[in-house]
KOLLOGU-473058 format. One record per atom (N, C-alpha, C): residue in one letter; chain; atom name; x, y, z. Coordinates in steps of 0.05 Angstrom, whole numbers, plus 5000, padded with zeros to 4 digits. Layout:
N
R / aa / ch / at / X / Y / Z
R / A / A / CA / X / Y / Z $
...
This chain:
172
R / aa / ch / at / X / Y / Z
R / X / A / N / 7421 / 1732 / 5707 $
R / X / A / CA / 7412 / 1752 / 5726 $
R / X / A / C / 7397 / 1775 / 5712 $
R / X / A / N / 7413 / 1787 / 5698 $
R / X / A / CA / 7392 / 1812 / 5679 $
R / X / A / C / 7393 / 1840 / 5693 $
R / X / A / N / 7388 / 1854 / 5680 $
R / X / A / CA / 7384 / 1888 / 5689 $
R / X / A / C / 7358 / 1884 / 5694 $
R / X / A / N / 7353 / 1897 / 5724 $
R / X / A / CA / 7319 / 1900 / 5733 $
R / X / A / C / 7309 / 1925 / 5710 $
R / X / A / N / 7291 / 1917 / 5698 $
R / X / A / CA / 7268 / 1934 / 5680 $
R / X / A / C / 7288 / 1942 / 5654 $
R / X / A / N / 7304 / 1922 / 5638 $
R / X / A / CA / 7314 / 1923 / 5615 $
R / X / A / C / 7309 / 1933 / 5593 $
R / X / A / N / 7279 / 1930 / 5597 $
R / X / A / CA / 7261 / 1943 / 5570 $
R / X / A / C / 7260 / 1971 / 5568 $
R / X / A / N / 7264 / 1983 / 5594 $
R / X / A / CA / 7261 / 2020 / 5595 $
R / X / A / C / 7282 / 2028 / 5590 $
R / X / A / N / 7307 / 2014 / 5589 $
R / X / A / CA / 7328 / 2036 / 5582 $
R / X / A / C / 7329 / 2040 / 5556 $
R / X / A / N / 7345 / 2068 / 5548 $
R / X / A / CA / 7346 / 2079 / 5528 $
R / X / A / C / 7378 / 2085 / 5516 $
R / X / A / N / 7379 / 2086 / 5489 $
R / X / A / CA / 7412 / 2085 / 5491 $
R / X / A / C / 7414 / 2126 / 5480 $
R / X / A / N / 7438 / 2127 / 5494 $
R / X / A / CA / 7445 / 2149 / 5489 $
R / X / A / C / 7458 / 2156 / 5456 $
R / X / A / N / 7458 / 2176 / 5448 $
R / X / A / CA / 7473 / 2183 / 5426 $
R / X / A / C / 7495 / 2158 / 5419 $
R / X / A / N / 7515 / 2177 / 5446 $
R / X / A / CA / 7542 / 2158 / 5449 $
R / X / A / C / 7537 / 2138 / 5449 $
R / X / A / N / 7526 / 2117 / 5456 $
R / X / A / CA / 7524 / 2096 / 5455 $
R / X / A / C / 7513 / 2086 / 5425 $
R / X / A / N / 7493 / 2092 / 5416 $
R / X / A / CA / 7481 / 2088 / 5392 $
R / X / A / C / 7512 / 2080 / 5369 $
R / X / A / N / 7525 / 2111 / 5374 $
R / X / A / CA / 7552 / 2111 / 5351 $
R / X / A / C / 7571 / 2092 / 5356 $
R / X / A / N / 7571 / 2085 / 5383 $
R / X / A / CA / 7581 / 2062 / 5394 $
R / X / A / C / 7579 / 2032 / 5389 $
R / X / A / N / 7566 / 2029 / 5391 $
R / X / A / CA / 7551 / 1998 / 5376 $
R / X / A / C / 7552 / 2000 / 5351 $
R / X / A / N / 7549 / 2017 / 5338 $
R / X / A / CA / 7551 / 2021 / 5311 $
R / X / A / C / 7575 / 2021 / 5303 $
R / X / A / N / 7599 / 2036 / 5309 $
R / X / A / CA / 7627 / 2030 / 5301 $
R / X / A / C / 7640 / 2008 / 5310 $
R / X / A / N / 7641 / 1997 / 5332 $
R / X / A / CA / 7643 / 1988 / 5354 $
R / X / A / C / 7638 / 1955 / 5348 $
R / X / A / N / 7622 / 1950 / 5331 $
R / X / A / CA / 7600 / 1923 / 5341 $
R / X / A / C / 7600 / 1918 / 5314 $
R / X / A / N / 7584 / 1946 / 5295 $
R / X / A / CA / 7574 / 1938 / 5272 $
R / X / A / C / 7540 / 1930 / 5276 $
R / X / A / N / 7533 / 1931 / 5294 $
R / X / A / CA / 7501 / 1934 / 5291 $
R / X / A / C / 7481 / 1954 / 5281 $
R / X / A / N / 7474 / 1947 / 5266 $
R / X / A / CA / 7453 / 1968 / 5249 $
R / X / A / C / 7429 / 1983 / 5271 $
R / X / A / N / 7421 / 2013 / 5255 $
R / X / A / CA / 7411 / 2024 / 5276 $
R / X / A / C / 7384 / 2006 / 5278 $
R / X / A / N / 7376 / 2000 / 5261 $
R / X / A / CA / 7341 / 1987 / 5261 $
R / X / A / C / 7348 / 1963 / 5290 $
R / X / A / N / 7366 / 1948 / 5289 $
R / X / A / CA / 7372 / 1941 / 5305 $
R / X / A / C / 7384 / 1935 / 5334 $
R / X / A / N / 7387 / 1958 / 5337 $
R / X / A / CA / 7398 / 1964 / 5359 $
R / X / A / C / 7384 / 1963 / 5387 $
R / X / A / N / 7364 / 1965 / 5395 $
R / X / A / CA / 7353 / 1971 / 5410 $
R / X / A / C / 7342 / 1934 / 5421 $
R / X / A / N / 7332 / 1924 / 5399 $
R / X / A / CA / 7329 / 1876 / 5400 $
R / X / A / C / 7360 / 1872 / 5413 $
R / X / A / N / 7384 / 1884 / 5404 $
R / X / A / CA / 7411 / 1876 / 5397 $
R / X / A / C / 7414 / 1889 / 5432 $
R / X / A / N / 7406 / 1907 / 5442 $
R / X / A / CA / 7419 / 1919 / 5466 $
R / X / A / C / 7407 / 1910 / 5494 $
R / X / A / N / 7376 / 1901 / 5490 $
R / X / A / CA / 7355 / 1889 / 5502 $
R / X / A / C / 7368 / 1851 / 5507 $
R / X / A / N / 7367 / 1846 / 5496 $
R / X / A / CA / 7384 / 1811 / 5494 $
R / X / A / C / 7408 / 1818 / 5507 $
R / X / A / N / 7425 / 1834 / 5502 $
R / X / A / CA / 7443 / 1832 / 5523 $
R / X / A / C / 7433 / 1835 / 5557 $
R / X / A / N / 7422 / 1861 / 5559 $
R / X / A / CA / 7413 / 1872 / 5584 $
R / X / A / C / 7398 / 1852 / 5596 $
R / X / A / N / 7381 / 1827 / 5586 $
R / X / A / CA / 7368 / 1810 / 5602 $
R / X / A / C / 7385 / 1797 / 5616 $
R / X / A / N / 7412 / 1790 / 5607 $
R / X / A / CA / 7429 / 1767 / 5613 $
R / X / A / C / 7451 / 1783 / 5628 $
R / X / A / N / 7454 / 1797 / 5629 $
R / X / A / CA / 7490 / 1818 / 5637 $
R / X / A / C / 7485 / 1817 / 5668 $
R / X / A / N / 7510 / 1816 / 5671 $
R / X / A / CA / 7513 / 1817 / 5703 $
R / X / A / C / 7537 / 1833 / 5710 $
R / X / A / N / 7529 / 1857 / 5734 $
R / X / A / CA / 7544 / 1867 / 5748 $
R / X / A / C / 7572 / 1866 / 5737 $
R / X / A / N / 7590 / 1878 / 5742 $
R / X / A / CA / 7617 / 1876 / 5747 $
R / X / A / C / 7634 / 1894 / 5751 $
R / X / A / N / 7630 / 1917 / 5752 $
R / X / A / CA / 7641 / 1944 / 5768 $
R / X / A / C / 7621 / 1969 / 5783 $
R / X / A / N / 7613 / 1973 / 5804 $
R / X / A / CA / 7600 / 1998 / 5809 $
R / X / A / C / 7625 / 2019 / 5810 $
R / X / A / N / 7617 / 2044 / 5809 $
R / X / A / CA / 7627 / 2071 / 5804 $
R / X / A / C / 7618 / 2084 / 5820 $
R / X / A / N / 7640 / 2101 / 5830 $
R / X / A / CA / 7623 / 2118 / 5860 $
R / X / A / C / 7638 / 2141 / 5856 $
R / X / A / N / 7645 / 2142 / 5818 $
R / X / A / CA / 7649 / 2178 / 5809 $
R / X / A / C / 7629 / 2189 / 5791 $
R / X / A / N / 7607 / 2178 / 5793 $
R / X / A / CA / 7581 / 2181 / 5780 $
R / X / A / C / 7588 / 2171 / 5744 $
R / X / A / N / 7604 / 2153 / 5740 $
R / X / A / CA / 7612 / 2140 / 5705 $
R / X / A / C / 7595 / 2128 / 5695 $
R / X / A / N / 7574 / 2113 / 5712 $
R / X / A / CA / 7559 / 2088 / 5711 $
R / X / A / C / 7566 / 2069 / 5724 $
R / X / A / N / 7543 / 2046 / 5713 $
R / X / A / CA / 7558 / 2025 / 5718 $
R / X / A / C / 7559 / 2010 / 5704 $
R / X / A / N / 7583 / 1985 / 5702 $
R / X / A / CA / 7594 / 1969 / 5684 $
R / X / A / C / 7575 / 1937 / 5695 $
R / X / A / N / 7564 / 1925 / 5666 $
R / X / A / CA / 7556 / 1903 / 5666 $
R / X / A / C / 7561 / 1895 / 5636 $
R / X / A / N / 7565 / 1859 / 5639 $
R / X / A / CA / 7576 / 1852 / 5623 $
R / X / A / C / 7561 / 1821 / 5611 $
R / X / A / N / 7556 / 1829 / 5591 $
R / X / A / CA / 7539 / 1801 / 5571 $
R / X / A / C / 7562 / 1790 / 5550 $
R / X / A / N / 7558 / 1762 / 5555 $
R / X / A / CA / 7583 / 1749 / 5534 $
R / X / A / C / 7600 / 1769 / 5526 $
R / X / A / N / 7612 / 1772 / 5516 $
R / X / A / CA / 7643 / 1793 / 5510 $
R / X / A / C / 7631 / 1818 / 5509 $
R / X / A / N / 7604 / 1825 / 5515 $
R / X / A / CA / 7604 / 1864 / 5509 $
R / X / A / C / 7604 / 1870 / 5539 $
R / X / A / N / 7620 / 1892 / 5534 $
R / X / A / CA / 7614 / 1912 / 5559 $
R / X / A / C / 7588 / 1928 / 5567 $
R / X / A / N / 7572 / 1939 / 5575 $
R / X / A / CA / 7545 / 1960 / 5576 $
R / X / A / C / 7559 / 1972 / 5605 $
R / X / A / N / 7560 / 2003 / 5594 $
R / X / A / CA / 7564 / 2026 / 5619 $
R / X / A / C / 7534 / 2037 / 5612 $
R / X / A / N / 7521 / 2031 / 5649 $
R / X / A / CA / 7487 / 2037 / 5649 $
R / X / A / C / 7495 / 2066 / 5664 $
R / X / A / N / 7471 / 2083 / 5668 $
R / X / A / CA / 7456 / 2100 / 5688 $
R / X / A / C / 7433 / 2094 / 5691 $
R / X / A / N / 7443 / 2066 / 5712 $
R / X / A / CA / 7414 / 2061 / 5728 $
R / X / A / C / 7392 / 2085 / 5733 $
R / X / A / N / 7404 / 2103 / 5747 $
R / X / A / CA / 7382 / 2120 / 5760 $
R / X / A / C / 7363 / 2138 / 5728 $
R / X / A / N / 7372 / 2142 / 5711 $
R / X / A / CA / 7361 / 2155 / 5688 $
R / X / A / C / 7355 / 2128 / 5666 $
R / X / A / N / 7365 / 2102 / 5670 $
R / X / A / CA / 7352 / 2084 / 5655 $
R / X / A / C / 7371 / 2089 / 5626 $
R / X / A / N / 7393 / 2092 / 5627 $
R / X / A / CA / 7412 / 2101 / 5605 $
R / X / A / C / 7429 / 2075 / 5597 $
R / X / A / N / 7434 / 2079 / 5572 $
R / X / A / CA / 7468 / 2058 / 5571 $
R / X / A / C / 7479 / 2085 / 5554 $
R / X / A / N / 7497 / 2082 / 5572 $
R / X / A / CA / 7521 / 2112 / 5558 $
R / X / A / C / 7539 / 2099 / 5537 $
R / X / A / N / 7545 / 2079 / 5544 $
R / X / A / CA / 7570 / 2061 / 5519 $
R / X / A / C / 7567 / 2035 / 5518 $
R / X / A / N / 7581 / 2025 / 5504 $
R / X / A / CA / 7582 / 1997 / 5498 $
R / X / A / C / 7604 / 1992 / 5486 $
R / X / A / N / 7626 / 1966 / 5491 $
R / X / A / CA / 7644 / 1958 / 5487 $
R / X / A / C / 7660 / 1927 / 5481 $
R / X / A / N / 7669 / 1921 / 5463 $
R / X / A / CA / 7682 / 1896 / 5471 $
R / X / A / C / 7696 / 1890 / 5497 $
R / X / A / N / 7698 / 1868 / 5505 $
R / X / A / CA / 7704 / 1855 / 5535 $
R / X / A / C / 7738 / 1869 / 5541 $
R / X / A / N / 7748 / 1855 / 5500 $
R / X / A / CA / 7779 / 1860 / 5514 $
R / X / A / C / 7795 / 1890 / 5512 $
R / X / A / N / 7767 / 1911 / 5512 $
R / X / A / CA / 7777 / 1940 / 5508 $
R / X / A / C / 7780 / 1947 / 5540 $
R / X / A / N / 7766 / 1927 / 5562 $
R / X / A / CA / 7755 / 1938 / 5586 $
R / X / A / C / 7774 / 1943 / 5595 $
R / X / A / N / 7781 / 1957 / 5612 $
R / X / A / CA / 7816 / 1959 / 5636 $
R / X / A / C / 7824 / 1977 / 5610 $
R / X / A / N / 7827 / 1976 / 5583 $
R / X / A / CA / 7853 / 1986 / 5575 $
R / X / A / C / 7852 / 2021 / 5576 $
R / X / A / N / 7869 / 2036 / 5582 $
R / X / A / CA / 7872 / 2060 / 5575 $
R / X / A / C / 7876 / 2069 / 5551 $
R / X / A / N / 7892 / 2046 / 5535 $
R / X / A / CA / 7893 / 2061 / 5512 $
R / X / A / C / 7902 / 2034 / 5487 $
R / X / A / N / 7890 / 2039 / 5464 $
R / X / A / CA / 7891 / 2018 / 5442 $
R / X / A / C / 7928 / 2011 / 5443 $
R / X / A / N / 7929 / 1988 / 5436 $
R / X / A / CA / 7953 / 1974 / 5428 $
R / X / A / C / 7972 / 1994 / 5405 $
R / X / A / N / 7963 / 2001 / 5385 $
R / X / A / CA / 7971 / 2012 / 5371 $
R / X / A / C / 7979 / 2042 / 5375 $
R / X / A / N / 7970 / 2057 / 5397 $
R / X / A / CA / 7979 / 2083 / 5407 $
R / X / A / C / 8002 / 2074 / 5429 $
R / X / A / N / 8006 / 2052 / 5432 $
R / X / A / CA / 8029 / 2038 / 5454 $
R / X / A / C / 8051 / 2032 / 5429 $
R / X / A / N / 8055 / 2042 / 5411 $
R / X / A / CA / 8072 / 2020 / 5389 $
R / X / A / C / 8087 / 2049 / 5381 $
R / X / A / N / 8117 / 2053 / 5380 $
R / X / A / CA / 8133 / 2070 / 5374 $
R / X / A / C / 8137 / 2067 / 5358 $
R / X / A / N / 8145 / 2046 / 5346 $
R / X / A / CA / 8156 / 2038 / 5318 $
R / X / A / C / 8153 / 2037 / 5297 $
R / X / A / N / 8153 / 2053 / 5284 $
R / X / A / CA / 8146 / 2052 / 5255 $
R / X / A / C / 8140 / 2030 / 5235 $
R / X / A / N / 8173 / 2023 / 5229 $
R / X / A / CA / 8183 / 2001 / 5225 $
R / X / A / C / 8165 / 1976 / 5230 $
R / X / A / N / 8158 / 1970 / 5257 $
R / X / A / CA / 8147 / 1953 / 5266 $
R / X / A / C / 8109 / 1950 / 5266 $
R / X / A / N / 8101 / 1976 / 5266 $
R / X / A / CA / 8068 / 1986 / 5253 $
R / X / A / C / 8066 / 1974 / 5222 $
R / X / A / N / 8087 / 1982 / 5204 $
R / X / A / CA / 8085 / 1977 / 5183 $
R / X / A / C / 8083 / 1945 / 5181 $
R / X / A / N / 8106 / 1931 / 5195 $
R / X / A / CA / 8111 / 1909 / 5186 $
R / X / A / C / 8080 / 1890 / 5197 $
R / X / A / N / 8066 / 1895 / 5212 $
R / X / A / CA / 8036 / 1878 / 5229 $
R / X / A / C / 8014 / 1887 / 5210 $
R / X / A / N / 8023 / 1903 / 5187 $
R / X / A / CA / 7991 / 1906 / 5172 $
R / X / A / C / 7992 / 1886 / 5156 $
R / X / A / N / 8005 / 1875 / 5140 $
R / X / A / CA / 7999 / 1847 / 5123 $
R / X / A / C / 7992 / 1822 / 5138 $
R / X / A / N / 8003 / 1821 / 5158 $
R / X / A / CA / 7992 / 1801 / 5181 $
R / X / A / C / 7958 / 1805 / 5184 $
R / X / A / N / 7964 / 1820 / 5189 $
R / X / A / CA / 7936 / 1829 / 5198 $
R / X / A / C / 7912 / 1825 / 5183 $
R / X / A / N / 7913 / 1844 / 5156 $
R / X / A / CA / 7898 / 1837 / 5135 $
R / X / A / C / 7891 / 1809 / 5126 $
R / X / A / N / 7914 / 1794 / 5125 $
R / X / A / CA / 7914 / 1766 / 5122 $
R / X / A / C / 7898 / 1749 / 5137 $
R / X / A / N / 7900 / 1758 / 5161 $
R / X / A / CA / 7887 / 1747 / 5184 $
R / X / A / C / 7851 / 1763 / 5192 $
R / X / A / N / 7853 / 1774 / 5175 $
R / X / A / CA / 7814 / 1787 / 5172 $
R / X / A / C / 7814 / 1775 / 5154 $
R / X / A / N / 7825 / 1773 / 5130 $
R / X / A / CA / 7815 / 1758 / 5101 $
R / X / A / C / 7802 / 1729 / 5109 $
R / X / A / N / 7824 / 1716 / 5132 $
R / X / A / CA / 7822 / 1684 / 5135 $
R / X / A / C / 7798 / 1683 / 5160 $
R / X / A / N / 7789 / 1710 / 5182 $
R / X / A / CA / 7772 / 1705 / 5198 $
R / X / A / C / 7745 / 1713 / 5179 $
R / X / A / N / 7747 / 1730 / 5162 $
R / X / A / CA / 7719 / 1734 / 5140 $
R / X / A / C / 7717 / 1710 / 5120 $
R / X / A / N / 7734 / 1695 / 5109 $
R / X / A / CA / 7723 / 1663 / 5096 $
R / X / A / C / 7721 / 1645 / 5118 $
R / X / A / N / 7733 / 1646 / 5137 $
R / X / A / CA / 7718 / 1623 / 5159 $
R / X / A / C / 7688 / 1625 / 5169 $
R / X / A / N / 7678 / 1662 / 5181 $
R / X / A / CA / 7663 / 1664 / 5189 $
R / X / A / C / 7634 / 1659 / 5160 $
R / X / A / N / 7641 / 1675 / 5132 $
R / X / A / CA / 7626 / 1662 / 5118 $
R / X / A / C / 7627 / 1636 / 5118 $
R / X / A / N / 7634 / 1611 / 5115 $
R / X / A / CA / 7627 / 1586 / 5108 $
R / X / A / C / 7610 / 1586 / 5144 $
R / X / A / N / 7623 / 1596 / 5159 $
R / X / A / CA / 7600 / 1577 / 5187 $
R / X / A / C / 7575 / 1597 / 5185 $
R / X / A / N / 7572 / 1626 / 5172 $
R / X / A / CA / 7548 / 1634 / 5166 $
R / X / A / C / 7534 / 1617 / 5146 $
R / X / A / N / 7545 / 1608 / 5120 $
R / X / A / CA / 7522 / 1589 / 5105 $
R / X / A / C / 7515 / 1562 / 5122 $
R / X / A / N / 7529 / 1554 / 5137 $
R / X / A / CA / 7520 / 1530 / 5156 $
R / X / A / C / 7494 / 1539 / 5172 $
R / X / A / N / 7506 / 1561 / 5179 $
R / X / A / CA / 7478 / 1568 / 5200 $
R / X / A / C / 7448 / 1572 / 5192 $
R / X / A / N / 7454 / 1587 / 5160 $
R / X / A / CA / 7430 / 1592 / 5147 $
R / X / A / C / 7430 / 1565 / 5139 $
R / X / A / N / 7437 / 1548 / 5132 $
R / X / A / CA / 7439 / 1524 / 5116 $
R / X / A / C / 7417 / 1506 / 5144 $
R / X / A / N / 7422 / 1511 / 5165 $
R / X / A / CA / 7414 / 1488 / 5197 $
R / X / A / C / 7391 / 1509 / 5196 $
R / X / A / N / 7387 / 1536 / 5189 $
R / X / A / CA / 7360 / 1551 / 5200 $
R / X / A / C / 7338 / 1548 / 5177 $
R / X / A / N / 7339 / 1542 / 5147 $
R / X / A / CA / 7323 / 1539 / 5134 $
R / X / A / C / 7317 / 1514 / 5133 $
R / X / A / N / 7340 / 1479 / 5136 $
R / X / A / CA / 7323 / 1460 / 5145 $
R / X / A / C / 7298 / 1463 / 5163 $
R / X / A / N / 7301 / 1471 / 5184 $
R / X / A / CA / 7291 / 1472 / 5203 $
R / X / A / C / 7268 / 1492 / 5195 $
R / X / A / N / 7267 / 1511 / 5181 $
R / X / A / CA / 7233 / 1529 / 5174 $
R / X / A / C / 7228 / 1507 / 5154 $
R / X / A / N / 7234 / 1499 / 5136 $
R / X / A / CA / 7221 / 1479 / 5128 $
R / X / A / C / 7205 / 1448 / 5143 $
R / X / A / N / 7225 / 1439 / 5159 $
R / X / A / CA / 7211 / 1418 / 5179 $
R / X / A / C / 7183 / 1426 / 5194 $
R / X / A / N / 7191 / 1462 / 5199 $
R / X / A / CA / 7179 / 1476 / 5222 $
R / X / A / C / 7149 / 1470 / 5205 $
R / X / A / N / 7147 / 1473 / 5181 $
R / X / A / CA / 7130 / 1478 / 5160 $
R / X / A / C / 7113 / 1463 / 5158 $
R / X / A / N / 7123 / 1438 / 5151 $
R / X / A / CA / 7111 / 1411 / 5144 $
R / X / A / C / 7097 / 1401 / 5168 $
R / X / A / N / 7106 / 1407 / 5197 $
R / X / A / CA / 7100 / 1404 / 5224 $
R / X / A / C / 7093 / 1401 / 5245 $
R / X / A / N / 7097 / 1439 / 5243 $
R / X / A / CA / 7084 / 1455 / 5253 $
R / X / A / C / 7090 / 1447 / 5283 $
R / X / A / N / 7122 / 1421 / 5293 $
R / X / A / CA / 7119 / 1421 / 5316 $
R / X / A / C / 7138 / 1432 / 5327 $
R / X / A / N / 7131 / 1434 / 5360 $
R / X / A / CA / 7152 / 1453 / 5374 $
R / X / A / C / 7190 / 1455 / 5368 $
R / X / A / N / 7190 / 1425 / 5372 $
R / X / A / CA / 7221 / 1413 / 5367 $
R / X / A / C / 7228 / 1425 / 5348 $
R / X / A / N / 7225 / 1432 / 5327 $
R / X / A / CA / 7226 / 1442 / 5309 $
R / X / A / C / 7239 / 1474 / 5294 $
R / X / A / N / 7212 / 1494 / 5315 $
R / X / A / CA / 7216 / 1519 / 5328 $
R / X / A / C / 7233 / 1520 / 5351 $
R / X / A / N / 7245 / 1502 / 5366 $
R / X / A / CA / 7262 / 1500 / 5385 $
R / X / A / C / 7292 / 1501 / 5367 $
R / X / A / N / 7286 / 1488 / 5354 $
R / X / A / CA / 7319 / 1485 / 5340 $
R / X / A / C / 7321 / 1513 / 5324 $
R / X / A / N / 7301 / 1517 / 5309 $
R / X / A / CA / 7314 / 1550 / 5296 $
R / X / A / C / 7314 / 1573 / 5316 $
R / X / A / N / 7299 / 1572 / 5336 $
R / X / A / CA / 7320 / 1587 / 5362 $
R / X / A / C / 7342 / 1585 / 5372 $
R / X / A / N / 7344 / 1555 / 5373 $
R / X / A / CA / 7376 / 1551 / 5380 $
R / X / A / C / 7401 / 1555 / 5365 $
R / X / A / N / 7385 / 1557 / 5339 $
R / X / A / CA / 7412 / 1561 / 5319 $
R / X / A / C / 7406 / 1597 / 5313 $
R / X / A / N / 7386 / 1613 / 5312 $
R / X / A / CA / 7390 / 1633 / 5310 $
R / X / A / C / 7405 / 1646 / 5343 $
R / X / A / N / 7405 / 1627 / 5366 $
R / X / A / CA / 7415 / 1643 / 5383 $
R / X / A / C / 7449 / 1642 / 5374 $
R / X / A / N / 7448 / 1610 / 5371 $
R / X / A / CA / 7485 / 1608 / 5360 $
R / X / A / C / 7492 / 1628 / 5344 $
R / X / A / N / 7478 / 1635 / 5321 $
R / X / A / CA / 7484 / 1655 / 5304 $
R / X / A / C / 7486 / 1690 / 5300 $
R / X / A / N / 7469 / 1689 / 5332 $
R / X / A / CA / 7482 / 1718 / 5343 $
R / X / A / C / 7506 / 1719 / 5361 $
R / X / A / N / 7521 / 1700 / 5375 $
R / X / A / CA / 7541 / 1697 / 5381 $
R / X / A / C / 7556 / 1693 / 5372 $
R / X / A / N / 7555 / 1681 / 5353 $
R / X / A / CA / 7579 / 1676 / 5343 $
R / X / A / C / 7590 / 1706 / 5315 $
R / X / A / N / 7563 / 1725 / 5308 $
R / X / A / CA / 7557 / 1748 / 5294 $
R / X / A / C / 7586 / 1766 / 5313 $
R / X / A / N / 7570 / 1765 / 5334 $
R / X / A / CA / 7579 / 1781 / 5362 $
R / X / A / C / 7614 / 1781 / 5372 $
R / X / A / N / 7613 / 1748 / 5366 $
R / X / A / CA / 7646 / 1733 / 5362 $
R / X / A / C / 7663 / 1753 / 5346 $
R / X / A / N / 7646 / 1756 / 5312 $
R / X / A / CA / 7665 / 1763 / 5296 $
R / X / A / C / 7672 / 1798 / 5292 $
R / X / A / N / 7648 / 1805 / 5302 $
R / X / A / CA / 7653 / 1835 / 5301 $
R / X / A / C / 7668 / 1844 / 5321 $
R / X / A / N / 7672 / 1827 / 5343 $
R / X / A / CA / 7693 / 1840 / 5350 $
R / X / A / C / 7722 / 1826 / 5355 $
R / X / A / N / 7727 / 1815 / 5336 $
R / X / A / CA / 7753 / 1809 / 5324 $
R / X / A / C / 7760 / 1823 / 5299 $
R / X / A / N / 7742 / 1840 / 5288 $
R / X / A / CA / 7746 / 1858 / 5259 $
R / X / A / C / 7744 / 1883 / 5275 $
R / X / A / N / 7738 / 1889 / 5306 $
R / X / A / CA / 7746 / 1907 / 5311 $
R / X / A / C / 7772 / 1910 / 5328 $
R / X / A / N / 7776 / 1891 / 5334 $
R / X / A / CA / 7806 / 1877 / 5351 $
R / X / A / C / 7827 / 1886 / 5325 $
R / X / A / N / 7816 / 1878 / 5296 $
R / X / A / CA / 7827 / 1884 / 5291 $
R / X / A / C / 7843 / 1912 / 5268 $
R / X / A / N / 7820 / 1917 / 5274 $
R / X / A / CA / 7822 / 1951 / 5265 $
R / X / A / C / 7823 / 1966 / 5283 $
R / X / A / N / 7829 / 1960 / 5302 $
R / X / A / CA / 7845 / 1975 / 5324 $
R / X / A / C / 7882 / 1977 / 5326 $
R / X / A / N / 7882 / 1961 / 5310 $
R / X / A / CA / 7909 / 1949 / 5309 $
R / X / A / C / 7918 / 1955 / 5286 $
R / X / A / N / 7901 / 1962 / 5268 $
R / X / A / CA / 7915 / 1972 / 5232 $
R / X / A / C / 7924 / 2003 / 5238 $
R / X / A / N / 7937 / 2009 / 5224 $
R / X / A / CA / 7935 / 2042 / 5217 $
R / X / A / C / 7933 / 2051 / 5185 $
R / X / A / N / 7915 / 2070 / 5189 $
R / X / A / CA / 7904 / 2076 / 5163 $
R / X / A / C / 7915 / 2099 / 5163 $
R / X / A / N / 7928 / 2105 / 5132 $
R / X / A / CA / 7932 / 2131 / 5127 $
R / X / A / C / 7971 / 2131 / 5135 $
């Protein structure tokens, strides 16, 4: 479906710092990175206390102001509904302490999985500029789109599971 006239919106501050903490998308990027979503996002909450509105591309959230052409925020899927992080729900000391070695453990093992399927990807996208090369045919440039699209999803996948799960550490 898409946001009608995707290309004119602009991201706010908040939003900018947002994607940036949030996502991990660099600023040079942000704007290719916010555009690809907005073609594809569809609907999923109107607001009738002037908040925005909520649309949603593979796991990110986008809160727009249609009428000013804004995105005010941006979010992972499974922050949506919550009032408040997991870890401000957690009384226990005891029990905070004892989920950070888990945890760590469990970014250590999602950051060597996600590297090895990143060298696959570059590994499937430079066959392919080389084929593209020799070529020059479409099939070719078809497939390193397809694998550069896999490879922003699945980018998209991991940042926000390293924010899932630093939401859930406590520092300090």
């Amino acid at each position: 479906m898409g946001v009608s006239g995707f290309d004119k919106y602009v991201l706010t501050e908040h939003a900018k710092q947002r994607i940036s903490e949030r996502l991990g998308i660099a600023v040079k990027e942000m704007y290719a990175w916010t555009y690809r979503l907005l073609a594809e996002a569809t609907p999923i909450e109107e607001s009738n206390n002037g908040d925005g509105v909520r649309y949603q591309a593979r796991n990110i959230i986008l809160v727009l102001n249609e009428a000013e052409k804004k995105v005010l925020t941006v979010y992972p899927e499974s922050k949506y509904g919550a009032d408040a992080d997991l870890k401000a729900n957690l009384a226990d000391p005891a029990l905070i302490s004892y989920l950070q070695k888990p945890l760590r453990a469990y970014l250590k093992e999602t950051q060597r999985d996600f590297s090895q399927e990143l060298a696959g990807y570059l590994s499937d996208l430079n066959l392919a500029n080389m084929n593209y090369q020799n070529t020059a045919a479409p099939e070719d440039l078809g497939i390193m789109v397809n694998t550069l699209q896999k490879l922003e999803g699945r980018i998209t996948a991991y940042y926000q599971t390293v924010a899932n799960v630093q939401k859930l550490q406590m520092n300090g």
